[in-house]
N, C-alpha and C positions, 0 to 999 in steps of 0.2 A: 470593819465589822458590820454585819447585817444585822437589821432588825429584824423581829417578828412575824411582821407582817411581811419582809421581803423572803423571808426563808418561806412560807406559807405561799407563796406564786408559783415555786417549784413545783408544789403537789397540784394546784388548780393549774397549771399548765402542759398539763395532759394533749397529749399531740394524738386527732381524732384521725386525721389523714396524712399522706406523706405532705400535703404539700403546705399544711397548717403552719408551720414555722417559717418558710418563703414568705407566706400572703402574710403573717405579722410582722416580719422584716422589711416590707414593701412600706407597710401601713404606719410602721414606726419612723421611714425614712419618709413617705410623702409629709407625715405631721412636721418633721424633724430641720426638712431641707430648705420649704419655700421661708422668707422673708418671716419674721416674728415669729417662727415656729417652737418644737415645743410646748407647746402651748394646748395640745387635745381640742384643737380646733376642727379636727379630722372625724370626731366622735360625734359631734354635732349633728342633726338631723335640721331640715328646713322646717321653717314653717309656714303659715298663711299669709304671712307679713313679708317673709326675706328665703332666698333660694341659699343653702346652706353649700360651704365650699366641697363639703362630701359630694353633692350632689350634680357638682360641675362634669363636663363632659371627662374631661380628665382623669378623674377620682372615679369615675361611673365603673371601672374594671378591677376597682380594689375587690378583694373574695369575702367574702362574708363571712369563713367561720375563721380568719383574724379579727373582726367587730367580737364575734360570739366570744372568743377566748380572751379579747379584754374584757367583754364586760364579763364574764364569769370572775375573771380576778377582782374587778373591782367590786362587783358584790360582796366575795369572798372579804378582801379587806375593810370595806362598808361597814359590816356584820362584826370586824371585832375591833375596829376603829373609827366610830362613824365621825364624817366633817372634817378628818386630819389629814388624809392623801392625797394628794392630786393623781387624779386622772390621767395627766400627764406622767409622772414620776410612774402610776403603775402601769405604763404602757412603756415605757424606757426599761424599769426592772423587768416585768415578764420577757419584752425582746431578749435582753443579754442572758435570762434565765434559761429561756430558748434555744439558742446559742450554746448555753455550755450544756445543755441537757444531750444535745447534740454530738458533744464533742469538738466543739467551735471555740474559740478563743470567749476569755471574760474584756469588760471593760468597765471602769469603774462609772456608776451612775450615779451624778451629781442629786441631791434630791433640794427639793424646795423650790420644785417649778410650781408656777399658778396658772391658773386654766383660764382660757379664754371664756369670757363668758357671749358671744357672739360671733358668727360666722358668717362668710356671704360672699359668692362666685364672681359677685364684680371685684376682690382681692387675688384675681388669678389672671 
């Protein structure tokens, strides 16, 4: 059984272009695949300090409006859950919600991932 806030991704996962649900399928598996993943380590931005793994050569071809349509959902859940979601967990739900919105198969998503709270291209 879903909760609230995961039935509520369906509606913020409005698909803007064809190819919006490919590029957050890409973006769910780059987070998902490398070593420690799951983790929204992917979401990260660098800073002045540390080159963020988003930002490695690698990652440099992920599409932008998968970033846009997690972070819409995360807002979305932010706003009626603040400090409870991980980042992670609403980037696995919106993928799979994508997927069936599609017509794609479901898969059940574990929740009670925790998020990285640092990132950095020397782990690629």
């Amino acid at each position: 059984m879903s909760s609230g806030w995961e039935e509520g991704l369906s509606r913020v996962s409005m698909i803007s272009t064809p190819t919006t649900a490919a590029a957050t399928i890409r973006l769910f598996l780059h987070n998902c695949l490398f070593p420690n993943g799951c983790d929204a380590f992917i979401l990260l931005s660098s800073t002045l300090f540390s080159s963020a793994e988003r930002d490695n050569d690698i990652n440099l071809s992920l599409p932008g409006d998968a970033f846009d349509l997690v972070v819409r959902a995360m807002t979305t859940v932010e706003l009626a859950c603040p400090n409870t979601v991980s980042c992670s967990d609403i980037l696995a739900a919106s993928t799979r919600d994508l997927l069936v919105m599609l017509g794609g198969p479901t898969f059940p998503v574990f929740l009670g991932r925790r998020d990285t709270t640092s990132s950095s291209t020397l782990l690629i």
